[in-house]
C-alpha positions in Angstrom: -4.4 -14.0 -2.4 -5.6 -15.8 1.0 -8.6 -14.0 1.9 -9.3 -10.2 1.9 -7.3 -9.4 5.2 -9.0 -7.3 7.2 -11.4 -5.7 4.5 -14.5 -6.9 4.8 -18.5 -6.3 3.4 -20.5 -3.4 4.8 -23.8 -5.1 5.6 -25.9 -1.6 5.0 -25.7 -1.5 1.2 -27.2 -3.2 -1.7 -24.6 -5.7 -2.7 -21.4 -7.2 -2.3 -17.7 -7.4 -3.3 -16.3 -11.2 -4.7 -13.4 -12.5 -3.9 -12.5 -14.2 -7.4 -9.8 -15.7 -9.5 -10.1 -15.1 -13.3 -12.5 -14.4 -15.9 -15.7 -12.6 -14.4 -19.3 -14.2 -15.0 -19.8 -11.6 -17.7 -18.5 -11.3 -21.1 -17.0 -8.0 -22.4 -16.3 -6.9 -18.9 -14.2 -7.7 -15.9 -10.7 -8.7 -16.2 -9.3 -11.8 -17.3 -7.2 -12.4 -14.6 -5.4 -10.7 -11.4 -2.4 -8.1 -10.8 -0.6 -9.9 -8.3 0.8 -12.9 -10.4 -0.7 -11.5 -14.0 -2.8 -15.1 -14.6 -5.8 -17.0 -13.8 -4.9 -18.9 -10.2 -4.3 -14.9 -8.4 -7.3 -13.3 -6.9 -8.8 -9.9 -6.8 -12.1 -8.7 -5.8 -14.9 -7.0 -8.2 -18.3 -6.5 -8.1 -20.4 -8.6 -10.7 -23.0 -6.3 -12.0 -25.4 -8.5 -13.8 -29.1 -9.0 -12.7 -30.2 -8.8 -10.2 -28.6 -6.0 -9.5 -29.8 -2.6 -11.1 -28.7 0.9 -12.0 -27.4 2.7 -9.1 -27.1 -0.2 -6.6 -23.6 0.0 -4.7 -21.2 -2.4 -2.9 -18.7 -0.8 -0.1 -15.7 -2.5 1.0 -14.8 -1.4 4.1 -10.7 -1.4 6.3 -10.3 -1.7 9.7 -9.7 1.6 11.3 -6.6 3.6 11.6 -5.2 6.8 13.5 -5.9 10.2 12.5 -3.6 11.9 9.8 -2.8 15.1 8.8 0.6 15.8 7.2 0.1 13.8 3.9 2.6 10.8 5.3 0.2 8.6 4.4 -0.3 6.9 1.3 -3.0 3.9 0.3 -2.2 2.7 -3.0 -3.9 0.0 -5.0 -4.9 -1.3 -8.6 -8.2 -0.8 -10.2 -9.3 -2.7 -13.4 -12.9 -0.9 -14.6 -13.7 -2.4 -18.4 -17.4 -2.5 -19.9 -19.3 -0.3 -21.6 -21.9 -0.2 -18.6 -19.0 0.7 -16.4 -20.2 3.8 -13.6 -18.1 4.4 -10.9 -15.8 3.5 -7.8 -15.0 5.6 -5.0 -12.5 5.6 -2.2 -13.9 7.4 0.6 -12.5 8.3 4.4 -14.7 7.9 7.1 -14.8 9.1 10.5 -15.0 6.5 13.2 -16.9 9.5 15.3 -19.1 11.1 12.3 -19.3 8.2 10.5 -19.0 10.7 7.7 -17.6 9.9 4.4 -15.0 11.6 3.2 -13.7 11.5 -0.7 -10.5 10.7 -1.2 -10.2 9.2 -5.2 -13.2 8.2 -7.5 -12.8 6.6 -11.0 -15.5 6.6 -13.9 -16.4 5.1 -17.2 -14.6 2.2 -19.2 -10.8 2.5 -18.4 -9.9 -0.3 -21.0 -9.0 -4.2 -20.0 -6.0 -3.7 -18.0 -5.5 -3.1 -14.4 -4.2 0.9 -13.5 -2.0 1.7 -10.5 -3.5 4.8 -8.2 -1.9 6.3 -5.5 -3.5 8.6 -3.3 -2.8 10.5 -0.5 -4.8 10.2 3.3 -5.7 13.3 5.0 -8.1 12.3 8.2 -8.7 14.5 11.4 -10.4 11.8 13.5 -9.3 8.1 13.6 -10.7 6.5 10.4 -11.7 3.2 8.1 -11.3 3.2 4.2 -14.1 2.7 2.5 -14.3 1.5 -1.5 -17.6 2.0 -2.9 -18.4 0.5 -6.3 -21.7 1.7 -8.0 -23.4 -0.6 -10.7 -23.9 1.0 -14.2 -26.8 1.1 -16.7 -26.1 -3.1 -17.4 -24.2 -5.9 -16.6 -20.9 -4.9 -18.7 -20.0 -3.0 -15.7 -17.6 -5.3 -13.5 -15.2 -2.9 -11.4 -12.4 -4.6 -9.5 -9.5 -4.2 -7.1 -6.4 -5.7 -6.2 -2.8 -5.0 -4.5 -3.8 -2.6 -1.8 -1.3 -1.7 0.4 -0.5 1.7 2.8 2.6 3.4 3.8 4.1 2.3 7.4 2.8 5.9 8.5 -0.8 5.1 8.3 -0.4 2.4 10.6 1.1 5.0 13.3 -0.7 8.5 12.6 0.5 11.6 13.8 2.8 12.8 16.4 3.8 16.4 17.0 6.9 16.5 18.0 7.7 20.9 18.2 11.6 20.7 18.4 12.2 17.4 18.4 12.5 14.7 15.9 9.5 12.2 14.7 10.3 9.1 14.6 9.3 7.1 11.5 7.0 4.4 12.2 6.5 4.6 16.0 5.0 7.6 17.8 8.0 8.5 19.7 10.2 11.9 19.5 13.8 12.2 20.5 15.9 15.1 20.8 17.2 16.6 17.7 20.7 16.1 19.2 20.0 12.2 18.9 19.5 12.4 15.4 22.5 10.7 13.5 24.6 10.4 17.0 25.5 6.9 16.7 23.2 5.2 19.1 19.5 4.7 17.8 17.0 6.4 20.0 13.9 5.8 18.1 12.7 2.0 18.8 12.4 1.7 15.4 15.7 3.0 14.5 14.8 5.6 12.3 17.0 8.5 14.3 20.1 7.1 12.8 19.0 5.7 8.9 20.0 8.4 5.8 22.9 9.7 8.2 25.8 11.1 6.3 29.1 9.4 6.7 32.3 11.1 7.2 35.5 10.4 8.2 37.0 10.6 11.7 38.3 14.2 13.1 39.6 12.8 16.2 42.2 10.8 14.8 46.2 11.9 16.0 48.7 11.9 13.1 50.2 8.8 12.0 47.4 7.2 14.5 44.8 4.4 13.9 41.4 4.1 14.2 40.1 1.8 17.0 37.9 -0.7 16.8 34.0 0.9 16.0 30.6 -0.1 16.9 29.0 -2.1 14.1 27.0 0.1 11.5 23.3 0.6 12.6 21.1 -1.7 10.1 19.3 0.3 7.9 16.2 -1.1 6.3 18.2 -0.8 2.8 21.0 -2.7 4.0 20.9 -6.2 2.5 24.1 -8.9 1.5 21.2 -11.7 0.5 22.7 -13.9 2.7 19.4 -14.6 4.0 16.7 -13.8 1.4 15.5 -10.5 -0.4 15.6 -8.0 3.6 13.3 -5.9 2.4 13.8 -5.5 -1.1 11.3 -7.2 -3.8 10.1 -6.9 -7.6 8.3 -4.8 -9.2 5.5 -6.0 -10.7 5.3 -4.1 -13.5 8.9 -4.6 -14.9 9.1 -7.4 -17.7 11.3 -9.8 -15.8 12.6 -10.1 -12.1 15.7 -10.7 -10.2 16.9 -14.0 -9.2 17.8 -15.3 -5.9 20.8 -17.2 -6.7 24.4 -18.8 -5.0 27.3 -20.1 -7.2 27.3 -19.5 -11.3 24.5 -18.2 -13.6 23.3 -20.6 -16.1 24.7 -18.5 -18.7 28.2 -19.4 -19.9 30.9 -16.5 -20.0 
């Protein structure tokens, strides 16, 4: 919505991705408006495949670059809106920052009707990569391809860590013993050592004793009283209606 982020142009192929709010230049292809907020002021990018461009010419959009990973942790997911008759193809590619070789990890073809489709694809990279999304012009200018809502799983930010014997943390590269796991105390810096822990009831405790005062609860990233906003919770943007954020009564009476 305020830019592209750190995706940007590759300045080695024929054309280029447009950052754009609603209808494309061309009728009968394109979409009518972005996923994000479903109208006419959201942005996406597309590429616009009327002249000059010709049949065969491609645009890449191109990530920065992120760790090697190999044990399918790592998800990029996005929305992809491909309506025209002239439609050809778009392609989401791996490339090695050593290689520089391109490696497929989705492709789409052919008129997918005029609404925007969710994918979700899993990352497999054995050398530090960029994401590459590589749009290919059709046989004529009904052949807009675009993209929004791309996001990745905390994991692709980290990569890999082998930890034999130990346990991974979740979105550092850290390991801890296994004995830390679900000990009370958070080991990883991230917390993730003590979040999903089972919770049982005291052993220790004499008969006809009390419990004594505890350490509070370790916050887990599910944890929320709204006190102070959403925490990490939010909409989905595919459901008919959302949540409200709200104090007091609901306008509804009874």
């Amino acid at each position: 919505e305020n830019g592209t982020c750190t995706w940007s142009n590759s300045k080695t192929d024929k054309f280029d991705w447009i950052h754009h709010t609603g209808f494309t230049l061309s009728g009968l292809t394109g979409p009518n408006y972005d996923h994000t907020y479903g109208n006419r002021s959201g942005h996406y990018v597309y590429i616009e495949t009327s002249a000059p461009r010709v049949s065969g010419d491609y645009a890449d959009f191109m990530s920065a670059s992120y760790p090697a990973t190999t044990d399918k942790s790592c998800h990029i997911r996005f929305y992809y809106h491909m309506f025209g008759n002239h439609v050809a193809n778009v392609t989401l590619y791996a490339q090695s920052q050593t290689t520089k070789t391109l490696s497929q990890l989705w492709s789409m073809s052919g008129n997918q009707d005029n609404i925007w489709h969710r994918a979700d694809v899993t990352v497999v990279s054995s050398d530090q990569y960029n994401f590459v999304f590589r749009g290919v012009r059709g046989s004529g200018y009904q052949g807009d391809i675009a993209l929004d809502d791309i996001t990745l799983t905390p994991t692709c930010l980290t990569g890999n860590v082998n930890c034999p014997g130990q346990f991974a943390c979740v979105t550092v590269k850290q390991c801890v013993a296994t004995s830390a796991r679900c000990d009370g105390t958070p080991d990883c810096s991230d917390g993730s050592d003590e979040v999903g822990c089972p919770t049982t009831a005291p052993t220790n405790v004499p008969t006809g004793g009390t419990v004594g005062p505890t350490s509070p609860p370790t916050p887990c990233p599910a944890n929320c009283d709204f006190e102070s906003g959403r925490c990490a919770f939010k909409d989905d943007l595919n459901a008919d209606f959302t949540f409200t954020l709200d104090r007091a009564g609901t306008p509804s009476f009874q």
